[in-house]
C-alpha positions as CSV (number, residue, x, y, z in Angstrom):
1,X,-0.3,152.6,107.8
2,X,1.0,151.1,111.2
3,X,0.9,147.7,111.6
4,X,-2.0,146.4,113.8
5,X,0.0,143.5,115.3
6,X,3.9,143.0,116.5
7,X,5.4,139.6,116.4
8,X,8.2,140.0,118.8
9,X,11.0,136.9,118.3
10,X,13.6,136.2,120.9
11,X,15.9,133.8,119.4
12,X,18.6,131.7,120.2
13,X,21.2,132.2,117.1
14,X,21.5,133.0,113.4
15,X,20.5,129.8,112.0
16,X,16.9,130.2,113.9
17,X,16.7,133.9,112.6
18,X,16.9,132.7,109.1
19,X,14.1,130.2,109.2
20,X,11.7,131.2,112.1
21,X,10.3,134.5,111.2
22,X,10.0,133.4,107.7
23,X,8.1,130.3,108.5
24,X,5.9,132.6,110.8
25,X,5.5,135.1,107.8
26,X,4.6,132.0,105.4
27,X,1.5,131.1,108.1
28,X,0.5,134.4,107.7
29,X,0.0,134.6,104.5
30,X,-1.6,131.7,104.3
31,X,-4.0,132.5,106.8
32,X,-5.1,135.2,104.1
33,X,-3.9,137.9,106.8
34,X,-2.3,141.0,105.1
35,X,1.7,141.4,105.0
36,X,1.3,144.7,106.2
37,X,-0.7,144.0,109.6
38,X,2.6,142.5,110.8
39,X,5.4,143.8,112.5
40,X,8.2,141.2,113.6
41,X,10.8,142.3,115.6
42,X,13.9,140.1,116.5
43,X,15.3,141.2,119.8
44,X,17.9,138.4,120.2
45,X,19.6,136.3,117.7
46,X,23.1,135.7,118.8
47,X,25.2,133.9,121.3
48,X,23.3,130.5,122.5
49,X,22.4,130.4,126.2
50,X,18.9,130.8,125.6
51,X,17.3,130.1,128.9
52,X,19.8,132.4,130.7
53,X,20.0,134.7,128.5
54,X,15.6,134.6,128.0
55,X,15.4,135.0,132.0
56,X,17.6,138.0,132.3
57,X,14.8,139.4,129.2
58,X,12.0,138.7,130.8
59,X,13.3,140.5,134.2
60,X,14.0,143.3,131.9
61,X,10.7,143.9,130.4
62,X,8.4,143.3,133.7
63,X,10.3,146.5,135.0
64,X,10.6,148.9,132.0
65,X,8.1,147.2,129.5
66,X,9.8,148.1,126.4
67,X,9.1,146.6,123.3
68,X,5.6,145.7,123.5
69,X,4.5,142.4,121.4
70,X,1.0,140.8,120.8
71,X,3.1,137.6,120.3
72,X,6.5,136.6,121.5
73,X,8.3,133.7,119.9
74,X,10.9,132.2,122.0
75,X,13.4,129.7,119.9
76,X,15.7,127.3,121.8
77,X,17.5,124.1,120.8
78,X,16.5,121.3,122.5
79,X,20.4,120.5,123.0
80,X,19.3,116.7,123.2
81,X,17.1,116.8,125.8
82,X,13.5,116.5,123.9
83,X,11.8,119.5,122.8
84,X,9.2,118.9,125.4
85,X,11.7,119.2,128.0
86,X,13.0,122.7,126.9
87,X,9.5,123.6,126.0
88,X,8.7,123.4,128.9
89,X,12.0,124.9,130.7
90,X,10.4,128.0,128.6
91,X,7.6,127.9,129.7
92,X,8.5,128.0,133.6
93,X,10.4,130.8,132.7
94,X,7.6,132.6,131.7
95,X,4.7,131.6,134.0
96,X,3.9,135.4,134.1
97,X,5.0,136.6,131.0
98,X,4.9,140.3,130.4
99,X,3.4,139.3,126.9
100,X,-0.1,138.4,126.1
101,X,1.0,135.3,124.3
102,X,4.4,133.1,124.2
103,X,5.1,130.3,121.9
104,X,8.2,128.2,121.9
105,X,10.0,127.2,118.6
106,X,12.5,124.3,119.6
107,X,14.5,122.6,117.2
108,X,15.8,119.2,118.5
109,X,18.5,118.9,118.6
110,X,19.5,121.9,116.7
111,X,17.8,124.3,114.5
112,X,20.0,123.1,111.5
113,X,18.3,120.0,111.0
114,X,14.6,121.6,110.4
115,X,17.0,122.7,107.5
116,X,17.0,119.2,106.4
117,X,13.5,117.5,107.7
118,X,12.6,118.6,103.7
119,X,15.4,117.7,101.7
120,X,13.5,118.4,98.6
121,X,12.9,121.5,99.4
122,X,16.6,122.4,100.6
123,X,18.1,121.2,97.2
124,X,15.6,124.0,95.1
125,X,16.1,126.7,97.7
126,X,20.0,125.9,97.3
127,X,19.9,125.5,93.5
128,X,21.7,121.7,94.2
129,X,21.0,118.3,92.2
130,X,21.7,116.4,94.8
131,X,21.7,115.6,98.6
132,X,22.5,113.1,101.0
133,X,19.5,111.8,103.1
134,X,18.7,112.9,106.6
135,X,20.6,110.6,108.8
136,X,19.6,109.0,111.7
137,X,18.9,111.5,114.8
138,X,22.0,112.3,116.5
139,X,22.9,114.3,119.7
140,X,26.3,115.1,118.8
141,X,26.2,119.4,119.2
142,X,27.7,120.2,115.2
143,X,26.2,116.8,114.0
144,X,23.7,118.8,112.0
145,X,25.8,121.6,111.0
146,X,28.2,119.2,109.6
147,X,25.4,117.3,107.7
148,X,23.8,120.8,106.5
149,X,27.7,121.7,105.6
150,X,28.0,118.4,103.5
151,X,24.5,119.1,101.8
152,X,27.2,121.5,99.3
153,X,29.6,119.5,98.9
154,X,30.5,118.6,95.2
155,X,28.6,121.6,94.1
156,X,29.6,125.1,92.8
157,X,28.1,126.5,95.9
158,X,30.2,127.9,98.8
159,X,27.8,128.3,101.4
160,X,29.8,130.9,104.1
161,X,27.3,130.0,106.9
162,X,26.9,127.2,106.3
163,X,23.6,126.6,104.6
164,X,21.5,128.6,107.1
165,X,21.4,131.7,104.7
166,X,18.9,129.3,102.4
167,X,16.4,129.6,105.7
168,X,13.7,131.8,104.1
169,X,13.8,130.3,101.2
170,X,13.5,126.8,102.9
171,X,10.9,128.1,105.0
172,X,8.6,128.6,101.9
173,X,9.0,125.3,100.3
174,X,9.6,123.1,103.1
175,X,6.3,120.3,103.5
176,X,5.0,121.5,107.1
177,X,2.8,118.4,107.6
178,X,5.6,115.8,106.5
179,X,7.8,118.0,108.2
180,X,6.0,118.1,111.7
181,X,5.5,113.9,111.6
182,X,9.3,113.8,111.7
183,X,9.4,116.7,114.3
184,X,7.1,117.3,117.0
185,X,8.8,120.4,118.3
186,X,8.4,121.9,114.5
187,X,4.5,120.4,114.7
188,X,3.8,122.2,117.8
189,X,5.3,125.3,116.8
190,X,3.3,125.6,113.7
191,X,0.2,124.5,115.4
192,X,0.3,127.3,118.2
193,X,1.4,130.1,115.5
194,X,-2.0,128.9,112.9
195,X,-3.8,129.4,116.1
196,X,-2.8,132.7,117.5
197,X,-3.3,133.6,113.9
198,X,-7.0,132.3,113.8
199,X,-8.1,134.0,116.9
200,X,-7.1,137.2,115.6
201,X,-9.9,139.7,114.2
């Protein structure tokens, strides 16, 4: 049976293709809606340069309009500058957006430390004892990948990218409300993917 919806996901790298969709899957099901009503498509995933690289997509699919989507999920790092600034980068990007409904994921400042705003739920996912506490915020670009990196170290497991293949396994364990307190861009994003799910028949 075809799918009644597609979830279309344009995404900024591999980290935020192995936590995103499956965080967007986990709403779903707890919204009660079937597994099977869902299609999710991931149309970009590599490369950083997001807003460039998001623009030129857009252009794209105004002229052909391929790859229809009843919901298009755009992730982007904030890169430092406040996920409210990005955010909204997004969404001037978009202002007539060739979808029915956008919503922004953005991670600030990277999508690795949504790895860690749970570090509970990292150490099951990863099958670890023990891990060092989420530092303060820092801007530095591979602050976070380092401190996702260091999250193995002493154990028996080798992560080879770096932690970020545990992101659908974090994304069904990690504490959404404590989660979003400590990240309003993570908040937001959850918030505007329980409501597009609500509003749906």
């Amino acid at each position: 049976m075809a799918a009644k919806y597609t979830i279309a996901y344009f995404l900024e790298d591999i980290g935020q293709e192995a936590i995103i969709p499956p965080l967007v899957k986990r709403l779903i099901r707890e919204a009660g809606k079937p597994a099977d009503d869902f299609e999710h498509r991931t149309l970009n995933a590599r490369g950083g340069r997001s807003i460039s690289s998001y623009k030129t997509f857009l252009a794209d699919a105004r002229r052909r309009m391929h790859l229809p989507a009843d919901l298009l999920i755009v992730g982007s790092d904030g890169n430092c500058q406040g996920f409210a600034k990005r955010r909204d980068e997004i969404r001037a990007e978009a202002a007539d957006p060739p979808y029915p409904n956008v919503v922004t994921a953005v991670p600030d400042p990277h999508i690795e430390r949504w790895y860690l705003l749970d570090i509970p739920a990292l150490s099951v996912a990863a099958g670890l004892s023990k891990i060092p506490a989420l530092q303060q915020h820092k801007c530095d670009k591979d602050y976070y990948k380092r401190l996702l990196r260091s999250a193995f170290d002493g154990s028996s497991v080798i992560p080879p990218l770096g932690g970020t293949e545990y992101g659908p396994l974090v994304a069904d364990r990690i504490d959404l409300y404590a989660a979003g307190k400590a990240d309003h861009g993570l908040a937001e994003f959850v918030k505007a993917v329980r409501d597009w799910i609500k509003q749906l028949s």
